[in-house]
C-alpha positions in Angstrom: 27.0 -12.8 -8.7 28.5 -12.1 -12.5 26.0 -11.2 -15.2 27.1 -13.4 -18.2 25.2 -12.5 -20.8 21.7 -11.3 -23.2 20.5 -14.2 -24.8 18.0 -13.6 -27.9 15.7 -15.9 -29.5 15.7 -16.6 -33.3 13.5 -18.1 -35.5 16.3 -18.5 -38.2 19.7 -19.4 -36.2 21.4 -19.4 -39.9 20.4 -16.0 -40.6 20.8 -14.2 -37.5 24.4 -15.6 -37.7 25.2 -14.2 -41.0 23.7 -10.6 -39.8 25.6 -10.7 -36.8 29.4 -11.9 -38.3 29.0 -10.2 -41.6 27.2 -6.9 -40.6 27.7 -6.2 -37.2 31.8 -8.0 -37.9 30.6 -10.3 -33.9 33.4 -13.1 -33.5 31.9 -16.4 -32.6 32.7 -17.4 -28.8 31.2 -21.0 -29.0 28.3 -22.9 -31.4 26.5 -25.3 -29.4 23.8 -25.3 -32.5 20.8 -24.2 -30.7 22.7 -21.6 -28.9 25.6 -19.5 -30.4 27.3 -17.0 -27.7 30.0 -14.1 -29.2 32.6 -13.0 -27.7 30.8 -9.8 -26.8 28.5 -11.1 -24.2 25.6 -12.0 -26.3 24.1 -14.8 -27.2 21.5 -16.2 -29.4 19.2 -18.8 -28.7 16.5 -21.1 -31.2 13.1 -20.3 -30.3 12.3 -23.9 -30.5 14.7 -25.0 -27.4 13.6 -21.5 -26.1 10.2 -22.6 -25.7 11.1 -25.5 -24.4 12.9 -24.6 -21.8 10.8 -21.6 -20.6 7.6 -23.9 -21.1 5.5 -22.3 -24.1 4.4 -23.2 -27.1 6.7 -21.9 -29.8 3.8 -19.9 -31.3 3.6 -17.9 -27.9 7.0 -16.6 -28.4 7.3 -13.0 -29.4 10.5 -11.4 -30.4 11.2 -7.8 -31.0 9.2 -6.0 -29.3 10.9 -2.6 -29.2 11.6 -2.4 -25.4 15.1 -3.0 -25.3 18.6 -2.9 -27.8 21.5 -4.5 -28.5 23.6 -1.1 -28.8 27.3 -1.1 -30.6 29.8 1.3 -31.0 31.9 2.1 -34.1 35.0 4.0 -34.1 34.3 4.3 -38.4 30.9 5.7 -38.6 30.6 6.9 -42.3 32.2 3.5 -43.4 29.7 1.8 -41.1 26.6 3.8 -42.8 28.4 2.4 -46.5 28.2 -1.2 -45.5 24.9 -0.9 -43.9 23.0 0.1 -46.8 24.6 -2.9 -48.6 22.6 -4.7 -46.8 18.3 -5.0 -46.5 17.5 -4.0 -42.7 14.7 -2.8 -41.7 15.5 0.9 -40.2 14.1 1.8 -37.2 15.4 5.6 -38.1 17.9 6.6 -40.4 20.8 8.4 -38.9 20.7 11.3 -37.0 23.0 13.4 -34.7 21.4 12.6 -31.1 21.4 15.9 -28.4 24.7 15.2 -27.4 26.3 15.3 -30.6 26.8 11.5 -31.2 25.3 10.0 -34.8 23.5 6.7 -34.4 21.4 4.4 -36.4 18.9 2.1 -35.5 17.8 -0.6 -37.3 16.5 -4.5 -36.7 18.1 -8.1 -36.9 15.9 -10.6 -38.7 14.0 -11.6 -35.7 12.9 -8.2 -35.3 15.2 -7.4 -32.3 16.5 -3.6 -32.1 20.3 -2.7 -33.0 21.5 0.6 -32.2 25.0 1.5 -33.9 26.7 4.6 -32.7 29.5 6.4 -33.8 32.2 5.9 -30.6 31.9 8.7 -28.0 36.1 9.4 -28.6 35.2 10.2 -32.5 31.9 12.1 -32.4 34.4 14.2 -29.7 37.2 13.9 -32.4 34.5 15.3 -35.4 33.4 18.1 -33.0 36.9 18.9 -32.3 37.5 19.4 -36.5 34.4 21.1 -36.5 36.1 24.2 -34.6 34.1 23.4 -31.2 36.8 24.0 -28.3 37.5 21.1 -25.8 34.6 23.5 -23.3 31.9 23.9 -25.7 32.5 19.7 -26.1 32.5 19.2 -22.5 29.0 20.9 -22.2 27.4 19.8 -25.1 28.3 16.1 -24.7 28.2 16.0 -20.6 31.4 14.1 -20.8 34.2 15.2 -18.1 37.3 16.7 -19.3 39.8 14.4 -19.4 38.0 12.0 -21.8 37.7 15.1 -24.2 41.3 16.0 -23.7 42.3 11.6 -24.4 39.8 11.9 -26.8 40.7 14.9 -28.9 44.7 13.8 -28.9 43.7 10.6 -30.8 42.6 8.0 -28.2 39.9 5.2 -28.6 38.4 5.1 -25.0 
């Protein structure tokens, strides 16, 4: 069996579109209308057909709910946090530096659904690195292994 993809509901298909390209910079795999899948592996569903097909009354549909998050990665953090606050989300937190020395940002798409951005796991190892922490003292604070510091630290994206 393949897992295909996360499907949410929207209330708004037009606007969850525009956050999604314009924001979050999601390339659109195919547009059936009521369902628009990316070519990241998610896709977005209208509530209407969603009720539909699951057998409830639109009204009994509840979107974010806080239990689960659509989480991204961005190489660019700082230039990320810009755009963002071009924008009107509402934040879940602002951003912080999480225990293992990655910065991330949560905030939620207009249906209310939670969208974590983090600043890529090479980087955050990258802004340690020009920090003065040695490839060891990253190793042990992130819990990644060795060679993705090393990769990381000479300038790759992994």
């Amino acid at each position: 069996m393949k897992f295909s993809s996360t499907v949410l509901v929207t209330r708004d298909m037009a606007a969850a579109r525009r956050f999604y390209e314009e924001l979050l910079d999601q390339e659109i795999a195919m547009d059936l209308g009521e369902n628009l899948s990316f070519k990241s592996g998610f896709a977005l569903q209208a509530c209407t057909l969603w009720a539909q097909l699951i057998g409830k009354a639109e009204s009994d549909i509840q979107t974010g709910r806080d239990d689960c998050e659509l989480y991204f990665e961005e190489p660019e953090f700082d230039a990320f946090i810009r755009r963002l606050e071009g924008f009107s989300v509402r934040y879940a937190h602002p951003p912080y530096e999480q225990p293992w020395g990655q910065r991330a940002v949560r905030f939620y798409d207009p249906d209310g659904h939670l969208i974590e951005v983090g600043e890529s796991m090479s980087a955050a190892v990258r802004r340690m690195g020009q920090q003065g922490m040695s490839a060891e003292e990253i190793c042990r604070r992130t819990s990644y292994p060795m060679p993705f510091i090393q990769a990381s630290l000479e300038g790759q994206e992994l």
